[in-house]
N, C-alpha and C positions, 0 to 999 in steps of 0.2 A: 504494500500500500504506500503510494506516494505522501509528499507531507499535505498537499494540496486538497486528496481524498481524505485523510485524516483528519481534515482543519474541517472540511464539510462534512463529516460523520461525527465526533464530537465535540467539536467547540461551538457550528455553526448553531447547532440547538439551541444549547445552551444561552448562545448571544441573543437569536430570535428572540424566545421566549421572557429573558430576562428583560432586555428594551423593552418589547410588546406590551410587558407587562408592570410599564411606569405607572405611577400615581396618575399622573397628568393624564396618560391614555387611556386610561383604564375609565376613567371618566366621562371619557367623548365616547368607547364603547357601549358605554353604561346608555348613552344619549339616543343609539343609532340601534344597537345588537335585539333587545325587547322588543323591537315593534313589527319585528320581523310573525308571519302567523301562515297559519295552513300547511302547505307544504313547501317546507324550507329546505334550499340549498346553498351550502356555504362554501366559496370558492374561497382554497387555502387555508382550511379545517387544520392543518399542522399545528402541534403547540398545544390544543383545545383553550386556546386563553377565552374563546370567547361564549364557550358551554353556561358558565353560569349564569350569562345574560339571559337563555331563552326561557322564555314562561309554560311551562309545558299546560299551563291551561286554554294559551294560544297557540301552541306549534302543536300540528296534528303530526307530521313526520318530520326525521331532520335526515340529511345525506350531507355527504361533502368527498373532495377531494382535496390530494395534496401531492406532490412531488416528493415528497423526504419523507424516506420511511422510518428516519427515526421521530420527526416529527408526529408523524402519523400513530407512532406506538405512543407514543404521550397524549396524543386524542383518545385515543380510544380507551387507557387506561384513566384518564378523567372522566368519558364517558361511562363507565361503567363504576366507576367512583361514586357519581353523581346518580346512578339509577339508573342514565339515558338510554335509550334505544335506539340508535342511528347506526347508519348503512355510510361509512366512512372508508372510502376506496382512493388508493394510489392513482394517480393521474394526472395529465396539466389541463390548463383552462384550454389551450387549442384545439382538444379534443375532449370534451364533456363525455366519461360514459352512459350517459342520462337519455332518455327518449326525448322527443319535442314534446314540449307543454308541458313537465313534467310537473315543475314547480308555480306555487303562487308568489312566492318571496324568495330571493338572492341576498346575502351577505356576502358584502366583501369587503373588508378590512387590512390596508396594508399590506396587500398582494398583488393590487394590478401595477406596482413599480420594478416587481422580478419578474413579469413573464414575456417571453419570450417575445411573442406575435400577437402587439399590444390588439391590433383593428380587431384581429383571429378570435380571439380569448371573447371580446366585447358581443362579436359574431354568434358566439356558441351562450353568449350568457341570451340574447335575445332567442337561439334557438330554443334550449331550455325553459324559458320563461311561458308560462300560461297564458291566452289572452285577459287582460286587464293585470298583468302582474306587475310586481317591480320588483326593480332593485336598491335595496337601503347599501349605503356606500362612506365608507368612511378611509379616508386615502391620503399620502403626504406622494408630493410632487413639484413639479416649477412654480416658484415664488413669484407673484405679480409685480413684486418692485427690482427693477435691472442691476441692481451692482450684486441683489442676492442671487440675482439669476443668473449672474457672470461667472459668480464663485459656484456656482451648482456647478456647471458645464465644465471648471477646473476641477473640482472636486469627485468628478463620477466616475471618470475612469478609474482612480484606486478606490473607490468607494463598493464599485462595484465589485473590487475582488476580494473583499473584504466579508462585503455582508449580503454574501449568495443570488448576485447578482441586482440589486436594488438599485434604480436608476431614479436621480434627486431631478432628472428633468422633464418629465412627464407630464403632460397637463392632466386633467382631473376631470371634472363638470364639462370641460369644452370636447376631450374623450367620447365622452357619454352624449354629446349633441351632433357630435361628427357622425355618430352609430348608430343613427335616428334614435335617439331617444330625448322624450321631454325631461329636465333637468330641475325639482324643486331642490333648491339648497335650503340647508337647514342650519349651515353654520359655515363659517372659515377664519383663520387667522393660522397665529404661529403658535407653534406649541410653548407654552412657559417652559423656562430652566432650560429650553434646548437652543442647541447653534442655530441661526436661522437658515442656514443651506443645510438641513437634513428639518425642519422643524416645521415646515409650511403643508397644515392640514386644508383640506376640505371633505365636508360631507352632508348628503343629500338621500332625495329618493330620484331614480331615473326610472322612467316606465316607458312602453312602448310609443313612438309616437304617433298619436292620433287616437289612442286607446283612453 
């Protein structure tokens, strides 16, 4: 095993979960993850940081996928901590192993900055999606003000190899409007205590457009 395989089997966990799981974030989770209901799917389930959000008096089903299968053993061992019954399967967003329509609600939290084939992933989240569904979203990406946005763009390429591909230049809401979908926001700014080139949230619901 190279040191590169090793640094992404266990340190990378380890690092997800621990950021993911700031005061500060955990917060804005707390704001977006509950409202989620019906039949929920959670793109980038890895970690389970965001299981204790869902209200099992509103989520009829939960499913998710995730790329890292040690992340994914920490889902599911929180899921089954917690009581839950979900269907928690290896996979990336490019290819959802889900049917069309499956779900009424999408979560996703601080994973459309690692994957791969941004349009792709957004592609597969509308395929998946039910008519009238949506998706609640809470996401860090390119900062609207230009000197933070200069330092993202200097900052991503080591950023990126650092912390399993995470890219600080992503837009967010305009993502989500490029992929037809309508865009309510629900909040944005910078995250307190954090640098502001890794620190710039936003989060919304996005549904189909014209639905």
């Amino acid at each position: 095993m190279g040191l590169g395989d090793w640094y992404d089997q266990h340190i990378l966990p380890r690092l997800i979960v621990g950021a993911g799981s700031a005061a500060q974030i955990m917060k804005r989770r707390a704001m977006v993850v509950p409202r989620a209901h019906g039949d929920v799917f959670e793109l980038g389930c890895g970690g389970g940081i965001n299981l204790q959000y869902y209200d099992p008096r509103t989520v009829s089903s939960l499913s998710g996928i995730d790329p890292h299968g040690g992340l994914l053993d920490m889902a599911r061992a929180t899921a089954a901590k917690q009581g839950l019954t979900a269907d928690l399967r290896e996979g990336v967003g490019e290819e959802i192993p889900f049917r069309d329509g499956s779900f009424d609600c999408i979560v996703c939290t601080f994973t459309l900055c690692s994957v791969e084939d941004h349009p792709q992933v957004l592609r597969e989240l509308r395929r998946v999606m039910k008519f009238g569904g949506c998706a609640f979203f809470l996401e860090h990406g390119r900062a609207p003000d230009a000197d933070v946005a200069r330092w993202q763009e200097r900052v991503e390429p080591m950023w990126k190899r650092i912390a399993g591909g995470c890219k600080l230049t992503r837009p967010i809401g305009a993502a989500f409007r490029g992929s037809g979908f309508e865009v309510e926001p629900l909040g944005q700014g910078y995250l307190p205590g954090t640098p502001r080139v890794v620190g710039w949230n936003e989060w919304g619901v996005a549904r189909k457009a014209g639905l």
